[in-house]
C-alpha positions as a printed Julia matrix, in Angstrom:
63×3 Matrix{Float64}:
 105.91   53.03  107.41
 106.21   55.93  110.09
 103.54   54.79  112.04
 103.64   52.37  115.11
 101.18   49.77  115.25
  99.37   48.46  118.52
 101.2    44.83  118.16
 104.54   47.23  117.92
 103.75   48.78  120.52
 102.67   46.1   123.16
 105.97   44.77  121.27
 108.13   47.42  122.72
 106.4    47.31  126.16
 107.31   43.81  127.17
 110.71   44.17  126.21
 110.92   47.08  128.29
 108.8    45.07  131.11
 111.51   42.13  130.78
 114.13   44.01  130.69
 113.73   46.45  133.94
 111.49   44.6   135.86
 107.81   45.91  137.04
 109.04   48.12  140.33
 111.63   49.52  138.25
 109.31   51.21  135.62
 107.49   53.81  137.59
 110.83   55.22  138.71
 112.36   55.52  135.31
 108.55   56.96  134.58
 109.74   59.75  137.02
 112.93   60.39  136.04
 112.01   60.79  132.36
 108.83   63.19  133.63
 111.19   65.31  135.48
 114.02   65.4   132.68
 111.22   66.29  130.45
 110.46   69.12  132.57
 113.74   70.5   133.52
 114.37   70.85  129.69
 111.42   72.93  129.21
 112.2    75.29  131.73
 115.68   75.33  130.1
 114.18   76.24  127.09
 112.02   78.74  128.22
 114.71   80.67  130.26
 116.4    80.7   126.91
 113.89   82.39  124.77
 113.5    85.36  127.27
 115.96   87.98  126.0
 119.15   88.62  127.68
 119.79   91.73  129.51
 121.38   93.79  127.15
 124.75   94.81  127.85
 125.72   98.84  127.92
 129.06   99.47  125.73
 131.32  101.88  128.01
 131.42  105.1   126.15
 134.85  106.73  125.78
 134.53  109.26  128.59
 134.07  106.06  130.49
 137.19  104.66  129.81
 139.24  106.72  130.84
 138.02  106.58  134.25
């Protein structure tokens, strides 16, 4: 039931065909490729750890 079949699939694809049009596909290709990779470059900024932050001590304060 979680799988996609090949008729599903070709399915899918000439909807997709009919609805955007040939030329159009390669460019929505692109977009999604470079979305894609944006993200991950999101994500990997995120998992580096953050510069940690020094607490002022007291005698610090008062200056």
């Amino acid at each position: 039931m979680g799988k996609l079949g090949l008729t599903e699939i070709l399915v899918i694809l000439v909807i997709v065909v009919l609805l955007f049009g040939g030329r159009k596909i390669p460019e929505l290709m692109k977009g999604l490729g470079t979305g894609i990779k944006e993200f991950k470059n999101a994500a990997k900024e995120n998992d580096e750890p953050a510069p940690s932050k020094k607490q002022p001590t007291q005698d610090e304060n008062k200056l």
